[in-house]
C-alpha positions as CSV (number, residue, x, y, z in Angstrom):
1,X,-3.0,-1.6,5.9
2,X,-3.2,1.0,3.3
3,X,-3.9,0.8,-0.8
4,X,-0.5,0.6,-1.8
5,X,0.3,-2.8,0.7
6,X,-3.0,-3.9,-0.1
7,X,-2.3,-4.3,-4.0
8,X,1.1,-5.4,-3.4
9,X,-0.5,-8.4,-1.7
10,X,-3.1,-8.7,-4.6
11,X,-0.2,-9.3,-6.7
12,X,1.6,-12.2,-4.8
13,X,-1.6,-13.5,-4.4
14,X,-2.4,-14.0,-7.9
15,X,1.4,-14.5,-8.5
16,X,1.6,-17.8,-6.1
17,X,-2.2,-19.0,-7.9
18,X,-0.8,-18.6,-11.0
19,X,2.4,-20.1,-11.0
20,X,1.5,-22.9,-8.0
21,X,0.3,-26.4,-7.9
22,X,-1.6,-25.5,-5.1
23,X,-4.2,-27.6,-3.3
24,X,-8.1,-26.7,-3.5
25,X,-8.1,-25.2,-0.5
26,X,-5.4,-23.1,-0.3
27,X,-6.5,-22.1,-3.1
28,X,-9.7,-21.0,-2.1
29,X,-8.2,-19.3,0.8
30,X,-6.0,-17.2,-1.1
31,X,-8.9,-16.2,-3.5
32,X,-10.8,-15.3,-0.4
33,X,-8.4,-12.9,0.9
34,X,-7.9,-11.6,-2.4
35,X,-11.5,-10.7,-2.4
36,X,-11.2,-9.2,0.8
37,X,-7.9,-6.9,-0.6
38,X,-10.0,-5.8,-3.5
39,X,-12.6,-4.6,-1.5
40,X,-10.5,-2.7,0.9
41,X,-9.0,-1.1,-2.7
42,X,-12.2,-0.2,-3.6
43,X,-13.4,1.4,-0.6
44,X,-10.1,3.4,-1.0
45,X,-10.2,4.8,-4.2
46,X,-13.6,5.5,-3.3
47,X,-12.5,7.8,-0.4
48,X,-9.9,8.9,-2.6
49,X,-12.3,10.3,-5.3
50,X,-14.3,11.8,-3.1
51,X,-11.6,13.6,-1.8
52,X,-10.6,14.9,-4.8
53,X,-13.8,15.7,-5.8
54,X,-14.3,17.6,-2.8
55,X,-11.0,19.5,-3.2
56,X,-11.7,20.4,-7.2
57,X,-14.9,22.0,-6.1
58,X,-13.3,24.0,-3.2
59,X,-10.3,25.2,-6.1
60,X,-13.2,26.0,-8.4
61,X,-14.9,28.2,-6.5
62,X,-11.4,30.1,-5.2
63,X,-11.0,30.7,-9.2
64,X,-14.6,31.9,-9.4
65,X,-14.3,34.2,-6.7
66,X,-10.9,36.0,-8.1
67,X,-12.2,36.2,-11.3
């Protein structure tokens, strides 16, 4: 799965709790994997970040360097 499937998923999840008459427990389920999705989309931009981070630091010192 990646972040963009992930959030897609978030959406239809909320989507179908929103607009659905849907028992308790389906319900719960639902909010349950939701949880799960937003933590996966978390971790992500997390790695993401970091990432970037990483890569702005390596540019920055390129630019230092041919100054």
């Amino acid at each position: 799965m990646n972040y963009e499937d992930a959030i897609k998923e978030m959406e239809e999840i909320v989507e179908k709790l929103e607009s659905e008459n849907l028992p308790l427990k389906k319900a719960q389920e639902l909010f349950e994997r939701a949880s799960v999705l937003a933590k996966f989309c978390q971790e992500e931009l997390s790695k993401t970040t970091g990432k970037l981070y990483q890569i702005k630091k390596e540019f920055d010192q390129i630019v230092e360097e041919e100054v």
